[in-house]
C-alpha positions, 0 to 999 in steps of 0.5 A: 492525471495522477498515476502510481507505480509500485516496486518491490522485491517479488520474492521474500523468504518467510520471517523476512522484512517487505518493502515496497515503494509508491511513485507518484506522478502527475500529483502530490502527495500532499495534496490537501484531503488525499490519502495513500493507501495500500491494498492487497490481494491474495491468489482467490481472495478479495482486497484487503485495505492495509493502510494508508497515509494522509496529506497530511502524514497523519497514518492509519491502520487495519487492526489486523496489521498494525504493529507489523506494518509501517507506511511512510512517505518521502515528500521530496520524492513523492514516494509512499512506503509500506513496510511489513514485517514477519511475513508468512506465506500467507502475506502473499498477494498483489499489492496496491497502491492506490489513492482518493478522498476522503480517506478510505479503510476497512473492506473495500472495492476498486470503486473506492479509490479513484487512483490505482497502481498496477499492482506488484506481487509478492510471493512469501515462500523459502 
């Protein structure tokens, strides 16, 4: 059975840089038609899709995000990264790895994928 763990600071400071990290285990990552996704939860608020990375590597955005959020993958770890960047406080939130196919963006329910992480939170605060 697939399962991901997520990791990162817990802590950032506002204009600062986040990097999270995505192990995976029980599968790969380049399994033909997954994709891996990121997906977050402010306190209060629904899940917000953010992005995600194919079998292939191919990446995909929300418009909302894109352009200061990366994802990436390390294949010989079986490792996903998110990198954002300029955080605000509002950044802050639980953030999720989580996986299936097709390939999922837009609003979305727990339904929607069937691997989840646990989840890591983030708070963006000086």
């Amino acid at each position: 059975q697939v399962q991901l763990a997520e990791s990162g600071p817990g802590l950032v400071k506002p204009s600062q840089t986040l990097s999270l990290t995505c192990t995976v285990s029980g599968g790969s990552i380049t399994t033909a038609y997954y994709y891996w996704g990121w997906i977050r939860q402010p306190p209060g608020k629904g899940l917000e899709w953010m992005g995600a990375i194919g079998y292939d590597g191919s990446t995909y955005y929300s418009p909302s995000l894109k352009g200061h959020t990366s994802i990436s993958r390390d294949n010989a770890k079986n490792t996903v990264y998110l990198q954002m960047n300029s955080l605000k406080p509002e950044d802050t939130a639980v953030y999720y790895c989580a996986a299936g196919s097709p390939l999922w963006s837009g609003p979305c329910t727990r339904a929607d994928f069937r691997n989840w992480g646990r989840g890591t939170q983030v708070t963006v605060s000086s």
